[in-house]
N, C-alpha and C positions, 0 to 999 in steps of 0.2 A: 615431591611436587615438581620439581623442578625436571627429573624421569622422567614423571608423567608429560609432560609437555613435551620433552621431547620423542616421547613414542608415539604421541599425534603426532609428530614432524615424518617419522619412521615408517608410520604406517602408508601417512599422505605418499611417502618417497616411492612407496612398492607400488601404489595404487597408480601413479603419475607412472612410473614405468610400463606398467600395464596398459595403460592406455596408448601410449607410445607403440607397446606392440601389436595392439589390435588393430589401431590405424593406418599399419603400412601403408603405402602405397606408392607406384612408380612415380607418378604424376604431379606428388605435394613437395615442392624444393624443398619442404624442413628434412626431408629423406636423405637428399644428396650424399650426406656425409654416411648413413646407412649402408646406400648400397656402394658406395666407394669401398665401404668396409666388407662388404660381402665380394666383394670382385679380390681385393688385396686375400681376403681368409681361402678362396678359389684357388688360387694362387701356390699361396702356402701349404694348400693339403688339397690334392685334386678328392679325397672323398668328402670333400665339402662340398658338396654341388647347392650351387645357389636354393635347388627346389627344397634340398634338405635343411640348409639353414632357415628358409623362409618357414619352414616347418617347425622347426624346433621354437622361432619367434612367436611364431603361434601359437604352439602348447603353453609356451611361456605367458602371451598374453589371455588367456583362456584362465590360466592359472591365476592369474594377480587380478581379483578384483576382491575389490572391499569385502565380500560374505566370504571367499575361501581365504582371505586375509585374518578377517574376525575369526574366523573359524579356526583357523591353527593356531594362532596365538594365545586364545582369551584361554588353553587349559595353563599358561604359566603366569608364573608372576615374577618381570623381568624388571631388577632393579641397581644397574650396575651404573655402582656410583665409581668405581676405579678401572676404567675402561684397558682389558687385557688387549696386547697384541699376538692375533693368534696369524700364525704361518700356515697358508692351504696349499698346497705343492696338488694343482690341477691336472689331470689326465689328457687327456685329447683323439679320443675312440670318437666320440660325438660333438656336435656342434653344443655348446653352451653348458655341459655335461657337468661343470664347476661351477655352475651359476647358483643351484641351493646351497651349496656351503659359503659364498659368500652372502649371500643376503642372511642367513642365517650369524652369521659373524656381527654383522653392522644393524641387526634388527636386536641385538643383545647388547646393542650400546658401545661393543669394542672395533679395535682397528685391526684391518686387514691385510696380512702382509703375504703379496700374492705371487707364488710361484708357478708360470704357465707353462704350459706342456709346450715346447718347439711345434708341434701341431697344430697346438690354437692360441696364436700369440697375438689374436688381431680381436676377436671375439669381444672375448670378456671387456680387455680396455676398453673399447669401443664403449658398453651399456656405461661403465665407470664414468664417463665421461657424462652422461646425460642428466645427470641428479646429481649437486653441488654436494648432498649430505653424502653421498656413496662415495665421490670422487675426494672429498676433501677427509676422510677414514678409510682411506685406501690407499697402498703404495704397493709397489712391485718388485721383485726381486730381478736385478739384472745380473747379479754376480753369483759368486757361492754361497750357500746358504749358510755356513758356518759365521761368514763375513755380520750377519743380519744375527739381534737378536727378539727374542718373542720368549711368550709365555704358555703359548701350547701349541699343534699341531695336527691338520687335518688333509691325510696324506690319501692317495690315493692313486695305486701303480700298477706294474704287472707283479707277478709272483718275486720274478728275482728281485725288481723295485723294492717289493714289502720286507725281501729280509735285511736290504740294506737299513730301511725306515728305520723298522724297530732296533736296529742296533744302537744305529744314529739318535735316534731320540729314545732310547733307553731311559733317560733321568727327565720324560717331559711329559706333561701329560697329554695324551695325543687318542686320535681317534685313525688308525692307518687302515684301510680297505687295500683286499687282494683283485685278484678273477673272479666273475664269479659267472654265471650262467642261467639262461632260466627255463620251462620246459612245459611243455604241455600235456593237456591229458586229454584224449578224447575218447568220448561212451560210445557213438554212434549213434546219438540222438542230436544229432550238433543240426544245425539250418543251414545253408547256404550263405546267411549274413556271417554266420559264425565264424565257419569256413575263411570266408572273405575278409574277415577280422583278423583271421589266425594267418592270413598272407600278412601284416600290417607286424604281427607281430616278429616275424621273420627276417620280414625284406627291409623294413625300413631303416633309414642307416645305413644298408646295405649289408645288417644284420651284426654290424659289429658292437653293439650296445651291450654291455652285461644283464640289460632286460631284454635285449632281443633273444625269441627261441631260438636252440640251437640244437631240441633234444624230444622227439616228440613220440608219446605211448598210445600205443592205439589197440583195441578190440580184436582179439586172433579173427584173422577175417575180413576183417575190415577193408571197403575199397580204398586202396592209396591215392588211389586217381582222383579223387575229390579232391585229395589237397592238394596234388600237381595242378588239378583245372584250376583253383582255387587265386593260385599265383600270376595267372596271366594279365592282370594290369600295372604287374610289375616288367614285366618281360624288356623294358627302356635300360634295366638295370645293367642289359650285358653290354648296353654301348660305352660303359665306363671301361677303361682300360686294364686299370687295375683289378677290378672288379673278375671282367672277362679271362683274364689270366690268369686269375684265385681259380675261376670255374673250369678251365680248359683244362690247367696241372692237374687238377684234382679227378676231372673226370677220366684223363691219359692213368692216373693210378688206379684207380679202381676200375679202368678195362685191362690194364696188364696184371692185377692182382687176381682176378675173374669174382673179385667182388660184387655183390649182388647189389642190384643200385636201381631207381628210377631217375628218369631225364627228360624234363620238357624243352631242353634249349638254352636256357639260362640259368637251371637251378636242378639239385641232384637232392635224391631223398634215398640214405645208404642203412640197411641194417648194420646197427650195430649197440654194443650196449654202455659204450662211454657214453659221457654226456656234452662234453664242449666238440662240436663239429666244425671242419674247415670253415674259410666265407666259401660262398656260393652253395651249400650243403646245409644239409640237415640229417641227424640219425632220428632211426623213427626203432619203435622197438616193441612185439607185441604183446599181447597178457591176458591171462584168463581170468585172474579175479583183482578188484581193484583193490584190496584191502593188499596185496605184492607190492603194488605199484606205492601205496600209500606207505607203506614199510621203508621201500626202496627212495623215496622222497625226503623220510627221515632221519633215516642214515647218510642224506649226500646234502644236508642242509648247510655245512657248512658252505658248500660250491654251489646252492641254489639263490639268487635273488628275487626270481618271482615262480610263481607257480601258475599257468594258463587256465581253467577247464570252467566249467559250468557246475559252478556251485560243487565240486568233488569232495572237498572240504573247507573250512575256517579259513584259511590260508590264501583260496586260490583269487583269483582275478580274475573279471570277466574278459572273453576274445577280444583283443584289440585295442585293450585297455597297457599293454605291458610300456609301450616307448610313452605313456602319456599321466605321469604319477602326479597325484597331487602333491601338496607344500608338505602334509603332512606324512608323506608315504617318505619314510626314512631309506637311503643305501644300508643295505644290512642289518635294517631294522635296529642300527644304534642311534637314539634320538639326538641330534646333534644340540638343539636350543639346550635339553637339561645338559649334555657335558658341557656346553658354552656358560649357562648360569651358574653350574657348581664351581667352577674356576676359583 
């Protein structure tokens, strides 16, 4: 009973964030300390551009309301009466990109012991602060991690990161995510919203999300130029600096390689048949029959996180859906709430 009462407090806390995120605005001084934080996170990682944080606040608040709240929750039955300290060692490729692992930690009753990526060290705190229940089962690691103890682990790095993790937490029970990538498929029956969707999945971020495409199979044949036209209300992208540098190197190799390539200005679309592409790029790759492509999906699932296309199979995602998952749409499809309740 006494659980129970507190997961109406838990729920009320998600819903109360959400609302917070839906009501941005410049204008309301309860903001101030918001966009102070969005200027400071600018700062600290120039591919944080305010449009994208304000972005990701959005999907975030879009995300949290009471029906996709009830909704993910009501398949468990969460009843932790000896609250674990679980350690989340956060990435920082995207704005807010460690926010489902924490609310997932403190909507299971335990505390949160939070290690942020020197990328986004302004973020996260930041929401922590807004809801007494978040902030007061939450602490942060400012030192070495060995210094801190916990009871599990929900790690999240690049490749060499992941082989230090699992060394490191060998004897804990943990959940460590690698790279991963995600790709699209297109028939040639796709619409122009589709299209236009499928810029969204690319570009936004600036393409560096493990749901951003990075990999895309098209129809022998196929006009490519669809997808080039497809991009141009992203074309703002190349006035980032960092950004424009990723595209210029990349495009000087692939004219000294005599690499076969497309180019609108801001963004390169190369044959090839890996699957993780530069930034500013994309490999595209073509195919005669989709049951290949659907093989070749198979086999590379451990380095896929999502899959783009129009209904192709069970798996995929609708265009434009990829940077914007729900609560229940899991990293690597491991449920984190049951490894959190099995503890």
């Amino acid at each position: 009973m006494i659980f129970k009462r507190e997961s109406l407090v838990l729920n009320k806390t998600l819903e109360n964030l959400g609302e917070f995120f839906r009501n941005i605005s410049f204008h309301n001084p309860e903001y101030s300390n918001f966009f102070d934080s969005i200027k400071l996170a600018e700062n600290e990682n120039n591919w944080f551009t305010r449009k994208n944080i304000l972005h990701a606040f959005k999907v975030w608040g879009k995300n949290l309301t009471k029906t996709n709240i009830d909704t993910w929750l009501k398949q468990y039955r969460i009843s932790r009466s000896d609250p674990k300290k679980i350690l989340i060692i956060m990435p920082g490729n995207i704005p807010l990109v460690g926010l489902h692992d924490l609310l997932s930690v403190i909507i299971t009753g335990n505390h949160a012991l939070i290690k942020c990526s020197s990328k986004d060290s302004i973020l996260i705190p930041f929401i922590v602060t807004l809801e007494g229940y978040i902030s007061k089962n939450t602490s942060f690691v400012s030192g070495a991690i060995a210094e801190n103890k916990f009871d599990a682990v929900i790690a999240t790095g690049s490749n060499n990161s992941v082989r230090y993790f699992k060394h490191f937490f060998s004897n804990c029970p943990a959940i460590i995510r690698n790279n991963k990538t995600s790709i699209a498929v297109i028939t040639g029956d796709e619409t122009k919203k589709d299209l236009d969707n499928l810029a969204n999945d690319l570009l936004l971020y600036y393409g560096l999300g493990c749901r951003n495409v990075s990999k895309i199979f098209v129809p022998q044949g196929y006009d490519l130029f669809k997808i080039i036209k497809s991009l141009d209300h992203f074309s703002k992208v190349i006035n980032l600096d960092k950004y424009s540098n990723n595209y210029k190197r990349n495009k000087a190799l692939l004219t000294i390689n005599n690499n076969k390539f497309l180019d609108n200005g801001f963004f390169l679309l190369e044959s090839n048949e890996n699957l993780y592409s530069p930034i500013g790029s994309a490999y595209y790759e073509f195919y005669l029959d989709k049951n290949v492509v659907l093989d070749k999906i198979k086999t590379n699932m451990s380095k896929i996180q999502c899959v783009v296309s129009n209904e192709l199979s069970e798996i995929s995602i609708p265009f434009g859906s990829a940077q914007t998952p729900m609560l229940w749409d899991y990293a690597d499809e491991i449920d984190t709430i049951d490894f959190l309740n099995k503890l």
